[in-house]
N, C-alpha and C positions, 0 to 999 in steps of 0.2 A: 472299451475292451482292452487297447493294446497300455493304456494307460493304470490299469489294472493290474495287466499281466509286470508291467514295470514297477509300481507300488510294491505286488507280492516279493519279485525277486530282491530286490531293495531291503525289504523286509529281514525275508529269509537269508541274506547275507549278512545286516548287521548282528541279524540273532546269533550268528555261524560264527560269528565274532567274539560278542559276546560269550560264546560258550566256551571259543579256545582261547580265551582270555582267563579265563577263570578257573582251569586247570593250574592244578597244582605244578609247578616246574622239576621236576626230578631228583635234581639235583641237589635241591636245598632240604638240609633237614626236616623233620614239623616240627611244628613251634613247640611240642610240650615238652624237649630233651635239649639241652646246648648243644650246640656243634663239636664241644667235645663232649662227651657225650659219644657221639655218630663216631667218632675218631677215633676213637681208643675202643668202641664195637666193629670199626672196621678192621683192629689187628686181631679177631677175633672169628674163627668160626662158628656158624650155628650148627649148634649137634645133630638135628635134624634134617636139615636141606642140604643137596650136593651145590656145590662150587658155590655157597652164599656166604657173604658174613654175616655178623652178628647185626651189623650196621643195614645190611641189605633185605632182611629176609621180613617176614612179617608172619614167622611162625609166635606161637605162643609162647615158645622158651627162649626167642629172640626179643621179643618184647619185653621178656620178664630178665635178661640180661643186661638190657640196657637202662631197664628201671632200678637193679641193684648197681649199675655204673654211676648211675646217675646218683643213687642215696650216698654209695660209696664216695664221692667226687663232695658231696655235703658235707658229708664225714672231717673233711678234709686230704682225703690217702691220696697219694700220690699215682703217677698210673704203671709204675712199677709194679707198687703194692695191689693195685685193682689186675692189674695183670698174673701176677703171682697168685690171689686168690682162685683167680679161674683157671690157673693150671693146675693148682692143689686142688682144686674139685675134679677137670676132667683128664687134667693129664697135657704133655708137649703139644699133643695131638690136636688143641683147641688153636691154638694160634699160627696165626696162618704162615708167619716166619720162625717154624721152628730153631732152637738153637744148635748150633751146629754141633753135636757132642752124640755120645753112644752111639746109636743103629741111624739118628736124623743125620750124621755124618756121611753114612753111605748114600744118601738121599743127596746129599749135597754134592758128593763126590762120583758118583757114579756116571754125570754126564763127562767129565773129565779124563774118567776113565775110560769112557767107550770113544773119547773123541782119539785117545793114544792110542786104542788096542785098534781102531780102522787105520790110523795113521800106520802105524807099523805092518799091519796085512798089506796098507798099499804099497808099501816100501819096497814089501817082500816080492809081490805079483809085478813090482816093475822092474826088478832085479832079474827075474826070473826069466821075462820077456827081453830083456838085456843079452842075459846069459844067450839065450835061444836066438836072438835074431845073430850075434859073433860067432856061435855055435857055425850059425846057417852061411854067414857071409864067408867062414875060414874054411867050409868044405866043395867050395867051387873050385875047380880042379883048375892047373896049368892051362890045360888046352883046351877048357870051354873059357875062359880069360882069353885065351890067344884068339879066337874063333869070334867072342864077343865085339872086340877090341877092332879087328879084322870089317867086321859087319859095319859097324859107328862106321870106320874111314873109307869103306866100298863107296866107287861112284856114282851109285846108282842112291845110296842116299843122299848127295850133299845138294844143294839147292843149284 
C-alpha cells in the first residue's frame, strides 16, 4: 500500500513536470513570425486592445498586422517604410512612441509643465510662510522680550 501510494506521487510529479516543461516560454516569439517581426509589431499598437501591442495581443487584427509586417519585411522595405505604412492607414496614434510634433508635443510636454507650475506654487506657499513666520517674530513687543529673556535667566530655572 504505502509503496503504492509512493509509485502514484512519483508518477504524478514527473507528469507535473512534464507538462510545465512543455509550456510555451512567454517570451520568445512563435515560430511562424521572425523576431523581427515581434519587434517592429511591438512599436506598434493594436487598434483594438487597451495597453497591448501589435506584438502582444492575439486579437484578429493583431495577427493580421504582423502577417502584413512580416510579407512587408519579404518585400524587402525597410521598417521605416513598414512603420510609415501603418501610420498612413491609422494615424500617429498607432505607434506607441508617437513623434513629438503638433498636439503629441503637449503629450510629451505636459509632465514638464506640471512639474514647473508645482515647483513654483511651492516656491510661492514657502515665501508666504516666510513672510508670516518674520511677520510673527517682528511683532513681539519690547517688553514681552524683556520679560522672556528675564524667565530663561530666573533661578528657579537654571539646574
Amino acid at each position: 500500500m504505502r509503496m503504492k501510494r509512493a509509485i502514484t506521487w512519483w508518477v504524478g510529479g514527473l507528469l507535473l513536470l512534464a507538462w510545465a516543461l512543455a509550456q510555451p516560454s512567454p517570451n520568445t516569439p512563435p515560430p511562424d513570425f521572425s523576431p523581427e517581426v515581434f519587434r517592429i509589431a511591438g512599436q506598434l499598437r493594436c487598434p483594438v486592445c487597451q495597453g497591448e501591442s501589435a506584438a502582444e495581443s492575439n486579437a484578429g487584427i493583431a495577427v493580421e498586422m504582423r502577417r502584413i509586417i512580416a510579407e512587408q519585411l519579404a518585400q524587402g522595405k525597410s521598417e521605416a517604410e513598414i512603420r510609415a505604412f501603418f501610420v498612413e492607414r491609422y494615424g500617429d496614434w498607432i505607434l506607441y512612441e508617437p513623434p513629438a510634433r503638433g498636439l503629441t508635443l503637449w503629450v510629451w510636454l505636459s509632465p514638464l509643465l506640471g512639474l514647473g507650475l508645482l515647483g513654483f506654487g511651492l516656491w510661492r506657499y514657502l515665501a508666504r510662510v516666510r513672510a508670516r513666520a518674520l511677520t510673527a517674530a517682528s511683532e513681539v513687543s519690547e517688553e514681552e522680550m524683556a520679560r522672556l529673556e528675564a524667565e530663561l535667566q530666573s533661578p528657579e530655572r537654571q539646574p
